[in-house]
N, C-alpha and C positions, 0 to 999 in steps of 0.2 A: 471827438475822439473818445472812444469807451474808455472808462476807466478798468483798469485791471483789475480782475479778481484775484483776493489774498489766496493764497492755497493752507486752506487749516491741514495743521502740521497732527500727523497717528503717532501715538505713541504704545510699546506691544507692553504686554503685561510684566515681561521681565522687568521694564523700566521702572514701570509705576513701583511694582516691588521695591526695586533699588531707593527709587525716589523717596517711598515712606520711609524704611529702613532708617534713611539718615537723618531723621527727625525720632522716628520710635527707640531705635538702639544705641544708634553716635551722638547724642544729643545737640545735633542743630537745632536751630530754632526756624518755624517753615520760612520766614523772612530770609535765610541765609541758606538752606540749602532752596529755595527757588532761585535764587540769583544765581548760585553755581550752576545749576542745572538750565538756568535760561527758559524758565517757564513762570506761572504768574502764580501769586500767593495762594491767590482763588483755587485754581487748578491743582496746587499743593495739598490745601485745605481738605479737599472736596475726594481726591485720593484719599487720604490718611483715615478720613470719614469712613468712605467705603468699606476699608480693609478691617478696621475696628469691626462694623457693623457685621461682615462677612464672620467673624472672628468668634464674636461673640452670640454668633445668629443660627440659624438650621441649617447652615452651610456644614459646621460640625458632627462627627460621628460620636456614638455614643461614648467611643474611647476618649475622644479628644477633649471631650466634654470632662470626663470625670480627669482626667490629665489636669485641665484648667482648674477645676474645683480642688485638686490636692496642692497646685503651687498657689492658688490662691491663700490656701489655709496655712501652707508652709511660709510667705512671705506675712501671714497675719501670727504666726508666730514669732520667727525670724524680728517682727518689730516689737511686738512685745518682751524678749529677751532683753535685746539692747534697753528699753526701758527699763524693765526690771535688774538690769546690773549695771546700770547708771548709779539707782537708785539704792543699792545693795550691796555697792563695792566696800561703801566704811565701815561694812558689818564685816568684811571678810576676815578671819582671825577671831572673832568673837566667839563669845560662848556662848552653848545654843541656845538660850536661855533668852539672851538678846536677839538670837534671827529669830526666833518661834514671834516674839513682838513685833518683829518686824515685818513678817508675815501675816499676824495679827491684821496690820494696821493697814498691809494690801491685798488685801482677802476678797474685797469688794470689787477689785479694777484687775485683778491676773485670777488666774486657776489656780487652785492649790498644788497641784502636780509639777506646774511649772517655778513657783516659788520654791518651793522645796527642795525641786533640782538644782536652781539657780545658787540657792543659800546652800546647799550642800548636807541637809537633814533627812532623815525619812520620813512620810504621812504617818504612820505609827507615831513616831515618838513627838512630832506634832500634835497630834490628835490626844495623845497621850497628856500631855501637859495643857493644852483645853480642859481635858476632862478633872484634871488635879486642881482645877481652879486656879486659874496664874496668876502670881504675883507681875500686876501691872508697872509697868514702866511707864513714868508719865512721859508726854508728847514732847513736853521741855528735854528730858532727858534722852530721850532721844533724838532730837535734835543736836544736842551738844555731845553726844558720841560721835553722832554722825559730822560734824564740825571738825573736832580734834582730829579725826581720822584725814577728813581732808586736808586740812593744815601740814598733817605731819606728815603725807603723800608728797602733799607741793613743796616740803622743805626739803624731800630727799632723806625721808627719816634722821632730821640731824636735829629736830627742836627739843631741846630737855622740857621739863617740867616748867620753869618758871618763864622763858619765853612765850613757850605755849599758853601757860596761863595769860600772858600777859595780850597776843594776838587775840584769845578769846575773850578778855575782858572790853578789849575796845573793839570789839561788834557788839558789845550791851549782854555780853554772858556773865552770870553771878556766879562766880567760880573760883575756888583758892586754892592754892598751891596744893596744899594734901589731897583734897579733890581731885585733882589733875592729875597727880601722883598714884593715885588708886586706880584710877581709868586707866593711865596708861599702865598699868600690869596686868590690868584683867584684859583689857584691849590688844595684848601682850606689842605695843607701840617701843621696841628699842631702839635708842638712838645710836645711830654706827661712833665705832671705836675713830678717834683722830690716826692719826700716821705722821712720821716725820721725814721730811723734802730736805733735797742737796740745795745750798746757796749757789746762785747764779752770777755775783758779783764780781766783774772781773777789774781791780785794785793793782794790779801789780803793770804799773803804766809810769812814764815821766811827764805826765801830762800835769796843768796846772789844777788843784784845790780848793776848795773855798773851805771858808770858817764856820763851824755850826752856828750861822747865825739864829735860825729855829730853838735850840736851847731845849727841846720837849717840849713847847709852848702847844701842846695839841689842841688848846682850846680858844679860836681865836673869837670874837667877838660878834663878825659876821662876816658875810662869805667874801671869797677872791681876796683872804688876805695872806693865806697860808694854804698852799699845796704841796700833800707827798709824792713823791713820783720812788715807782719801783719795777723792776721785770722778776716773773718766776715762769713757771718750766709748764707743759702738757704733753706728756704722751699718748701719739696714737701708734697703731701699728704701719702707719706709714714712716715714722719716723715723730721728733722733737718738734714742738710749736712752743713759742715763747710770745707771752701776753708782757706787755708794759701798761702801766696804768696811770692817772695821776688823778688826786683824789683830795676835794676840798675839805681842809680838816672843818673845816665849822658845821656842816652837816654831814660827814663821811659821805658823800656823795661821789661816784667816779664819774668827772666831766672828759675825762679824755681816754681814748685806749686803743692799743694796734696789737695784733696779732697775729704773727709770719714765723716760717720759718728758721726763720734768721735773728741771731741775736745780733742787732748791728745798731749802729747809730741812727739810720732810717725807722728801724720801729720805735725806736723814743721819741725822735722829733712829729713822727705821722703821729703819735698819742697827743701831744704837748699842742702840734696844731689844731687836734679836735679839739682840746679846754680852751687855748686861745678865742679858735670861732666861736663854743659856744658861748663862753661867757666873756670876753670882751674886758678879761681886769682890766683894772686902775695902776698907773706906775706904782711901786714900790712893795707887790705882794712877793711875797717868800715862796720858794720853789726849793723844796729842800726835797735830796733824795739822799745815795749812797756815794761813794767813789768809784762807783764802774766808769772802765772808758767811754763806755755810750756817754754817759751823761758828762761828762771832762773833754770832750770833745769840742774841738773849735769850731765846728757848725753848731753843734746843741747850745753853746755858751753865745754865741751870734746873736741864734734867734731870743735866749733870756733877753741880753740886752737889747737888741731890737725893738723888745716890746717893754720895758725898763722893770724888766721882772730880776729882784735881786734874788743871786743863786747861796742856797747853803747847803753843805756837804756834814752827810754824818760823821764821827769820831771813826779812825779806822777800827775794824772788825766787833762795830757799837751797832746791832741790830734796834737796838730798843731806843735809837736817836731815831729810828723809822718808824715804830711799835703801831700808829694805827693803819700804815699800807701792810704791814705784816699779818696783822689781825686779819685784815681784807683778804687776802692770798689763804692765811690758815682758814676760814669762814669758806672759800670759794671749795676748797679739798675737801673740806670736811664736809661738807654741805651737797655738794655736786660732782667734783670732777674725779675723787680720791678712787672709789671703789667701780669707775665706768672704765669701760675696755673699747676706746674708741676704733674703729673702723679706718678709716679715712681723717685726715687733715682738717677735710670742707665738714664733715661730722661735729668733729670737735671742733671748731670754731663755730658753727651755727647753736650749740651747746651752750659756750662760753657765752656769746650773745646774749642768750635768753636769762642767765645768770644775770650777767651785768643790766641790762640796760630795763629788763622784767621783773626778773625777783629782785636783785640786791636793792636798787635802787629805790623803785617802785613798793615795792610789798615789806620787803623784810624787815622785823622794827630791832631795833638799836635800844638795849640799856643806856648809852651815853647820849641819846639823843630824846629822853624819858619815855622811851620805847614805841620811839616814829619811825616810820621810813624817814628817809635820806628826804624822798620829794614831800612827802608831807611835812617834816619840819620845816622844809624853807618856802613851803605855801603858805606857814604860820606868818611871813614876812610880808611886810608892803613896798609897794616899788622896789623892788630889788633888783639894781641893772645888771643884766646881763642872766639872770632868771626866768625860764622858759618852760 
């Protein structure tokens, strides 16, 4: 019996078209559009080959030729810009005195034309200060403009003077307060004005109480022995979102936190369950907040006990029996959320995120913590359970 011959399968030029397309423009990879397509890599390959070659070959007319050769130069601009204002952003607000060195020091890797649009100077007055002989800025110092500038981007213009100095010292900058102080004027670096927020605490309930067992005792000895728990407010233009937090007083760190739009006894307990997972206390830590019904609630008081977490409640209408989740909440305003005009709910909560679990935690350093993060002081620590 003869074996059958395969019939090799045509494919018309419209195809091929298509087929490169979704490798050159959609970004498959040819491994994945040949599979959709039911054709073999090879074949893929060997296309895409062509068309480039065709592309770039005598196949082109003289127009299409100088067409290529202008977006080529425009996409060799286009990437030189984004470099150059990667590089040039913490000069923005500077004096020009500072871009002209700046420009200095990348005269050798961009055009002058485009530095100077980028920096926002003219080549005259450029050129003009070359010729005056300039007073050089050393590399150091400009590095540590260029530092400060970022810092006080990522804080959301809230870092004063002495924070800042102090972020900059522990990356190995030899910098003091007056220093820092002078930069940030000529840097013209202001840090935004505070605002004051309505209480969220809803008190006026027959539910049972606890005793300030916490006392202020803000300073416990090491972690899972003492946590504050609190809720405060976020406005989007959708409407109220309410964050609860709770928050290990020994390294200000927030181990738990929910945020819905609901002020209800589910967003305290959803918080309280993420500190439980993460960290796994020991009977007898302190779980102090305020007298809202969230928290005086017989499900919330349940799960305390369930996990032999003893509960203490602030003095009525005693904010300052709270003062470091207070702190936390004023630092989130002032820092991030106070002067932002959210959009959407899913906005501002992906926001909030980035605060808590990126900045606050992670980065931001703490006078009471001898100016660590949260995570880095209790890196300082060994075996510490329930420490991740």
């Amino acid at each position: 019996m003869k074996k059958e011959k395969r019939q090799r399968r045509r494919y018309t030029q419209e195809f091929k078209q298509d087929a490169v397309a979704l490798v050159t423009e959609q970004g498959y990879s040819i491994a994945e559009a040949a599979r959709s397509l039911d054709i073999s890599d090879t074949i893929l390959r060997r296309w895409r080959d062509e068309f480039v070659d065709q592309f770039n070959g005598d196949a082109l007319t003289n127009d299409e030729r100088e067409e290529l050769r202008r977006l080529r130069r425009e996409n060799r601009e286009l990437k030189m810009e984004k470099e150059i204002l990667k590089k040039a952003s913490a000069y923005f607000g500077e004096r020009n005195e500072v871009k002209y060195a700046f420009i200095q020091e990348q005269v050798t890797l961009y055009p002058v034309t485009l530095l100077c649009r980028i920096t926002g100077v003219t080549h005259s007055s450029y050129y003009d200060w070359r010729r005056r002989g300039p007073k050089v800025i050393p590399a150091g110092e400009m590095a540590l403009r260029r530092r400060m500038k970022e810092l006080f981007i990522a804080s959301r213009e809230s870092l004063g003077s002495r924070t800042l100095m102090e972020n900059l010292q522990s990356e190995g900058f030899e910098v003091g307060r007056d220093k820092v102080r002078r930069l940030m004027k000529s840097m013209k670096l202001k840090v935004r004005k505070k605002r004051k927020y309505k209480i969220t605490t809803d008190s006026k309930h027959n539910l049972p109480v606890a005793e300030n067992m916490l006392d202020r005792r803000f300073n416990p000895e090491k972690p899972n022995q003492a946590w504050g728990a609190d809720i405060t407010y976020v406005w989007t233009q959708e409407g109220w979102l309410y964050l609860a937090v709770i928050i290990d007083l020994y390294s200000r760190r927030v181990v738990g936190w929910c945020i819905d739009k609901r002020m209800s006894k589910s967003l305290v307990i959803r918080a309280l369950m993420m500190a439980i997972n993460l960290r796994n206390p020991p009977a007898g830590l302190i779980h102090h907040s305020d007298r809202g019904s969230q928290y005086a609630s017989k499900a919330y008081q349940a799960l305390l006990q369930q996990h032999g977490i003893i509960c203490s409640m602030s003095r009525k209408g005693n904010c300052w029996d709270n003062a470091p989740v207070e702190r936390f909440f004023s630092s989130l305003k002032r820092e991030w959320t106070g002067d932002r005009l959210y959009r959407t709910r899913k906005e501002a909560i992906a926001d909030v995120r980035e605060y808590v679990a990126v900045y606050y935690n992670a980065r931001r350093l703490h006078s009471t913590l001898g100016y660590k993060s949260p995570v880095d002081f209790e890196k300082d620590l060994n075996n510490v359970s329930g420490i991740g």
